[in-house]
C-alpha positions as CSV (number, residue, x, y, z in Angstrom):
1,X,225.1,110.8,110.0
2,X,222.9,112.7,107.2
3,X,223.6,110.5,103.6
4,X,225.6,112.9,101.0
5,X,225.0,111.9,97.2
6,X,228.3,111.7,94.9
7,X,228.6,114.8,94.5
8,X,228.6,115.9,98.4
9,X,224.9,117.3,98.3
10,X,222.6,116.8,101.6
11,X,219.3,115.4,101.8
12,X,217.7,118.9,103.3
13,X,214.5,119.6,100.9
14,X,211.5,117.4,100.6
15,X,208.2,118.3,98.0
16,X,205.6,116.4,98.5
17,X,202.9,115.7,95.8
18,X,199.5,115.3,98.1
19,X,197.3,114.6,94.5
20,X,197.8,115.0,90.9
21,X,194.6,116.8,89.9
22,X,194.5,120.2,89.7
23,X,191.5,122.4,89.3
24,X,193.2,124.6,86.6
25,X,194.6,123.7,83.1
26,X,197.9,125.8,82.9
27,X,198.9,125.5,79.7
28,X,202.6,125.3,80.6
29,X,201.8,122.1,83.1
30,X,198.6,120.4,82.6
31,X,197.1,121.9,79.3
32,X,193.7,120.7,78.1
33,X,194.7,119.0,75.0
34,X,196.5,115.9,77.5
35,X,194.9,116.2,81.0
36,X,191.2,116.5,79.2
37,X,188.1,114.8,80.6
38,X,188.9,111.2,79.2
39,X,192.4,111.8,81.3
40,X,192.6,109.2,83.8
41,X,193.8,110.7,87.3
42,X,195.4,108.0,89.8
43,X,192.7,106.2,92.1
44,X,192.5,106.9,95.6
45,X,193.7,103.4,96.9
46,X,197.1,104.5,95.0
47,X,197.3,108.0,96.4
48,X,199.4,107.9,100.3
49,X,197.4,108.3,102.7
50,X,198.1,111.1,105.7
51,X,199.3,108.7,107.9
52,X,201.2,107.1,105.2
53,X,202.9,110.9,104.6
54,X,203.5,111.6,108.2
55,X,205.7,108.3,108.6
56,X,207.6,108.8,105.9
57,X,208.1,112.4,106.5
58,X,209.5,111.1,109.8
59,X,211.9,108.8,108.2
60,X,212.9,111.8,105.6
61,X,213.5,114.2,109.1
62,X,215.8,111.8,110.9
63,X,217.6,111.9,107.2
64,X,218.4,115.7,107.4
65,X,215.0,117.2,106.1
66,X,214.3,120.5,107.2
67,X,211.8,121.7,104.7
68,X,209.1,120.2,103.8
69,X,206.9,121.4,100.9
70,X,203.2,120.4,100.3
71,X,202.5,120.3,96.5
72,X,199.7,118.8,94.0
73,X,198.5,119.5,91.3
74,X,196.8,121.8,93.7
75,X,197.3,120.4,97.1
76,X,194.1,122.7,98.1
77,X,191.8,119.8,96.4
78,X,193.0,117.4,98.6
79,X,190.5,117.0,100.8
80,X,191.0,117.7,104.7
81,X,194.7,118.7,103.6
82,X,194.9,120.3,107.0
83,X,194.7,117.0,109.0
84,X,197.8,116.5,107.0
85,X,199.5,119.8,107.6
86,X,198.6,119.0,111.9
87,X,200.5,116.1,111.5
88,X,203.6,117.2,110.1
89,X,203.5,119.9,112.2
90,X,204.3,118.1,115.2
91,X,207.3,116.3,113.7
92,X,209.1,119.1,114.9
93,X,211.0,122.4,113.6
94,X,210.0,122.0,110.1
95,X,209.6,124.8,107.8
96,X,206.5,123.6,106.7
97,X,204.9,125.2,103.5
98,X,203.0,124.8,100.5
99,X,202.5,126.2,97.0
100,X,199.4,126.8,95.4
101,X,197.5,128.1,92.6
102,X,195.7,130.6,94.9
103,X,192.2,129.4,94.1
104,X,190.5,128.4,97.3
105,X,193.1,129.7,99.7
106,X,191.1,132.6,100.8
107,X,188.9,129.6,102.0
108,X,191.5,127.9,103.9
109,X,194.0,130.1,105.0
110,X,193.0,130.5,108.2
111,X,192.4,126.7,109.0
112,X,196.1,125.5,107.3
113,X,197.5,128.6,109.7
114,X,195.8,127.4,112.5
115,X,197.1,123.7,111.7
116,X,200.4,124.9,112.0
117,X,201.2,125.5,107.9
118,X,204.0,128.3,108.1
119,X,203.8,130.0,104.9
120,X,202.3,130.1,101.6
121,X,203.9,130.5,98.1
122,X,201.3,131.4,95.2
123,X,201.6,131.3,91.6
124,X,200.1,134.1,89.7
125,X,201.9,134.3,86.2
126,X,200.2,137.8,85.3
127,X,197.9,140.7,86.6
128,X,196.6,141.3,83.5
129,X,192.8,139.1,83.6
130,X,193.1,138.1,79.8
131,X,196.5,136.7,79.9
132,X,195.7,135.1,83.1
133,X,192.3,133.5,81.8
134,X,194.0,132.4,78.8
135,X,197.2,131.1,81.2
136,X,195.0,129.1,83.4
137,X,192.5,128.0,80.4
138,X,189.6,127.4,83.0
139,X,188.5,131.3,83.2
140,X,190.1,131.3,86.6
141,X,190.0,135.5,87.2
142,X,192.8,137.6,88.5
143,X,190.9,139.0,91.5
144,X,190.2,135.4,93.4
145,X,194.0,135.0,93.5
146,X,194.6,137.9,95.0
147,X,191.5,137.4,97.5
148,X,193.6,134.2,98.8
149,X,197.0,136.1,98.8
150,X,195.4,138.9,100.9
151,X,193.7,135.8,102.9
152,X,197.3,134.5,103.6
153,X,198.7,138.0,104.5
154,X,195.8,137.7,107.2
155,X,196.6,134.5,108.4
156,X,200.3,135.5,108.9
157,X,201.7,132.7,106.6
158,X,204.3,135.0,105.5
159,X,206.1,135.9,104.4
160,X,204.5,134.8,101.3
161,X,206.7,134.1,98.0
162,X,204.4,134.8,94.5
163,X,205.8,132.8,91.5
164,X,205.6,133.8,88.0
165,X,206.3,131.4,85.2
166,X,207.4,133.5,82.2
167,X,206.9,132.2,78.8
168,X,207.9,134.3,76.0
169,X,205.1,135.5,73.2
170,X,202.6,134.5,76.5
171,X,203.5,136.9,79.3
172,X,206.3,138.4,78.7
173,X,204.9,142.1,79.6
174,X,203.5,141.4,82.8
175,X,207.0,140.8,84.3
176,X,207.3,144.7,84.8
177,X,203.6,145.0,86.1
178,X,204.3,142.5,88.3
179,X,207.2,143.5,90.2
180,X,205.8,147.1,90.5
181,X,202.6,145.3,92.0
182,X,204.7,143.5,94.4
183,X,207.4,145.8,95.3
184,X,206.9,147.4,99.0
185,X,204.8,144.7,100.0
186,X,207.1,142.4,102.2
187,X,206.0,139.5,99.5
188,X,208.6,138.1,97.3
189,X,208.3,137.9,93.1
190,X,210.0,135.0,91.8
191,X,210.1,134.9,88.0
192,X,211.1,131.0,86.4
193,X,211.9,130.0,83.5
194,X,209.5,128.3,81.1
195,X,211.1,124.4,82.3
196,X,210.7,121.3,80.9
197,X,209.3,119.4,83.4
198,X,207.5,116.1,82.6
199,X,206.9,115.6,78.6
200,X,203.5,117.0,78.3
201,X,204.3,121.0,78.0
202,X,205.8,121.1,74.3
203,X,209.1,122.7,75.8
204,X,211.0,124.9,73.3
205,X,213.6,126.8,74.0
206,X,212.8,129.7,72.0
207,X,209.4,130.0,74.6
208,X,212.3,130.5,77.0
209,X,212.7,134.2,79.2
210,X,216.3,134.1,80.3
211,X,216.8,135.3,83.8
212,X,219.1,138.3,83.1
213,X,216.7,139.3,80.5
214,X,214.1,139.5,83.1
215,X,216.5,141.0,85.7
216,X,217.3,143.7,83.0
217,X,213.6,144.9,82.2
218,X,213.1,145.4,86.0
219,X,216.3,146.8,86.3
220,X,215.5,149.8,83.6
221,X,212.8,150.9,85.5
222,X,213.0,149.8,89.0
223,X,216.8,149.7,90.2
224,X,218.2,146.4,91.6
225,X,221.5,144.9,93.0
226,X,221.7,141.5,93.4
227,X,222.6,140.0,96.9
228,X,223.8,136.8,98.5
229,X,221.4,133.7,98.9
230,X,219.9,133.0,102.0
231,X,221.4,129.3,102.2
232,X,222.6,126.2,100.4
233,X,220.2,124.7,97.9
234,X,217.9,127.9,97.6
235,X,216.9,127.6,94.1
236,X,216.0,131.9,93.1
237,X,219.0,134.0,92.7
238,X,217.8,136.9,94.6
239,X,217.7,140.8,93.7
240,X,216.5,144.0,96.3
241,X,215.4,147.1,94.9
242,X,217.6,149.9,95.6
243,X,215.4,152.2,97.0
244,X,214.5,149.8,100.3
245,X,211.4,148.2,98.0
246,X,212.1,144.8,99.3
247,X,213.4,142.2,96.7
248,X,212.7,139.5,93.6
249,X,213.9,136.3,92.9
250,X,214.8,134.9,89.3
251,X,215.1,130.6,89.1
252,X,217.1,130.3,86.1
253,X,217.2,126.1,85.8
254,X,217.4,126.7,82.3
255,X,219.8,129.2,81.1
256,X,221.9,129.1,84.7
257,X,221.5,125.8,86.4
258,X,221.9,125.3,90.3
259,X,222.3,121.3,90.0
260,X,225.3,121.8,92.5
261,X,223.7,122.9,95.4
262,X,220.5,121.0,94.8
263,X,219.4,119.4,97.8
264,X,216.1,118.3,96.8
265,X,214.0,115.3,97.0
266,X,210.4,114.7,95.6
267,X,207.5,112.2,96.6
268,X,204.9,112.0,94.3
269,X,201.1,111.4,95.2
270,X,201.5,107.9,94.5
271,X,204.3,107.1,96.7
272,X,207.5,107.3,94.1
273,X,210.4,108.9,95.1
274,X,212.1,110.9,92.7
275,X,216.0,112.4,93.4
276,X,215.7,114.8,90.6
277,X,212.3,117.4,89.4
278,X,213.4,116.6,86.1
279,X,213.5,112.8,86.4
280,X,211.0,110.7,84.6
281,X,211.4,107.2,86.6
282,X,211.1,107.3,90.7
283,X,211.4,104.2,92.8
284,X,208.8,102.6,94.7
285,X,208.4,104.0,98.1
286,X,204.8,103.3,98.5
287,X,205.4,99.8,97.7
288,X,208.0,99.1,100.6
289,X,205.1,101.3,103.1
290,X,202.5,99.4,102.3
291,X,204.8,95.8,102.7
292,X,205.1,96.2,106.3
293,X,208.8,97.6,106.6
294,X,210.3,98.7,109.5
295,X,210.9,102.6,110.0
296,X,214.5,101.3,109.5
297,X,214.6,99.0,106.6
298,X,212.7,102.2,105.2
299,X,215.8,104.6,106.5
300,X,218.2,102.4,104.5
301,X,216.0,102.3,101.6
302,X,216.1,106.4,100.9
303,X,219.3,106.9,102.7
304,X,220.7,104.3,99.5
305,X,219.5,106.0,97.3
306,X,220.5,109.2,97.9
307,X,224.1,108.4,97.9
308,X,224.1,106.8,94.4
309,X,222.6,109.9,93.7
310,X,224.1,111.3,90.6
311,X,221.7,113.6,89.1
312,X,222.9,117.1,87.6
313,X,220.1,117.6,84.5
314,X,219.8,120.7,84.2
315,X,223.6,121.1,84.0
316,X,223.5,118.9,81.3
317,X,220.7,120.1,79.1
318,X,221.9,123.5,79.3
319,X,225.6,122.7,78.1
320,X,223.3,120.6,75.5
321,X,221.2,123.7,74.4
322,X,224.1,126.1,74.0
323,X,225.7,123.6,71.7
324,X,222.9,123.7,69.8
325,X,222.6,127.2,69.5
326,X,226.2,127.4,68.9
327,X,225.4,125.6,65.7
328,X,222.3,127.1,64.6
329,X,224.0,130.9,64.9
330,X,227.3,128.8,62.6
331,X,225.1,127.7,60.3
332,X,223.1,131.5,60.5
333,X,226.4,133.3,60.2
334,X,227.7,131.1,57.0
């Protein structure tokens, strides 16, 4: 029987850090002034190896799993990524994707389709070449993202999803560019929240978009109605343009949390298994791999901890948050 955590949530989503470098500098993730050139990435003996993934991706299957996302840094500088992708893709039904900065897909997106990779989501958090420079802060242009989108499209790793972090006083006016770019092209938009993930960003809530702020500006100019979600645990709140245009998704973890339905698990490159995206301390998966465990003890291992599984932080920063602002307008007001 598939473990449940306490609050009745299935083990069905796995992400999967393949490396922590990343060749761009986002200034929302890794920004320069932290992950500079004295930074010290995580040695390759640390990192799991492919086989090392494919097991435990096994044991994670016979769990429940039945998506499994490939993520970095940019999973696209992990070398040979495909071999990986092959493997996984013979554990069986998988929906087998990965997300990526864009950068060198139009190199690869043949091989990872070929390897049996099933679709592609991209992140591109503005059109405009300036903002996306100065968003990326490695001079990264525009037109090589959409080169490796157009690459995907090719490959039929569709249908692809395009993500767009919006930070406000950043990017703020591409969101409408965006969507009209998008719109009619069978790709999906997803606009997210500026998160606090990790404690290297300098989160504020103030640089915060809210989702039905974003859903409005579309909405003025390009109709929308919102509609259902595909299935339990999908993280975007999903819009379709009136007129037939296809549709948009909006993943609110900040202003409208979806720690209920999260069914979410996350291995990062160095073998720690983490129950939340937001959590700070993981627990030693690599370790029990590399001990010689039995595909069982290592079963009992994740399967225990998910049902102690208690995490809801989202829910509980954003009750938090609009405490806070309940006193800062008190205080504004008197």
């Amino acid at each position: 029987m598939d473990p449940l955590d306490t609050l009745g949530r299935p083990l069905h989503d796995l992400r999967i850090s393949v490396t922590d470098r990343c060749n761009f500098r986002c200034v929302y993730c890794m920004p320069k002034e932290v992950f500079g050139k004295d930074y010290q990435f995580l040695p390759r003996a640390e990192i799991l190896t492919f086989e090392e993934v494919e097991r435990v991706v096994r044991v994670f299957v016979s769990l429940g799993v039945r998506k499994v996302r490939l993520t970095g840094g940019e999973p696209l500088v992990r070398r040979d990524l495909e071999r990986l992708v092959e493997k996984l893709a013979r554990l069986g039904d998988l929906d087998l994707t990965l997300t990526t900065n864009g950068s060198l897909l139009a190199q690869k997106a043949t091989v990872l389709a070929a390897s049996g990779l099933k679709r592609v989501t991209v992140s591109l958090d503005s059109l405009d070449d300036a903002t996306f420079k100065s968003m990326n802060d490695v001079d990264f242009p525009v037109a090589k993202v959409l080169a490796g989108i157009e690459a995907a499209q090719a490959a039929g790793l569709g249908p692809i999803k395009i993500n767009m972090v919006t930070k406000r006083g950043v990017n703020e006016h591409s969101i409408v560019p965006m969507a009209r770019y998008f719109k009619g092209t069978g790709m999906t938009l997803r606009f997210i929240e500026f998160m606090d993930v990790g404690s290297t960003n300098g989160w504020r809530l103030d640089d915060v978009v809210p989702a039905r702020d974003i859903v409005a500006m579309i909405d003025r100019e390009l109709p929308l109605e919102p509609i259902d979600r595909a299935y339990r645990g999908e993280v975007a709140a999903r819009y379709r343009y009136k007129d037939g245009g296809g549709e948009i998704g909006v993943i609110s973890s900040v202003t409208q949390p979806f720690c209920a339905d999260c069914t979410r698990a996350r291995l990062s490159a160095d073998g720690s298994l983490y129950t939340c995206l937001f959590a700070t301390k993981g627990h030693d998966l690599r370790g029990l791999v590399r001990s010689g465990a039995s595909d069982e003890e290592i079963t009992g291992f994740i399967s225990d901890i998910w049902r102690v599984r208690t995490d809801r932080y989202s829910d509980l920063r954003s009750s938090e948050t609009a405490g806070l602002h309940k006193i800062e307008m008190s205080f504004i007001g008197g």
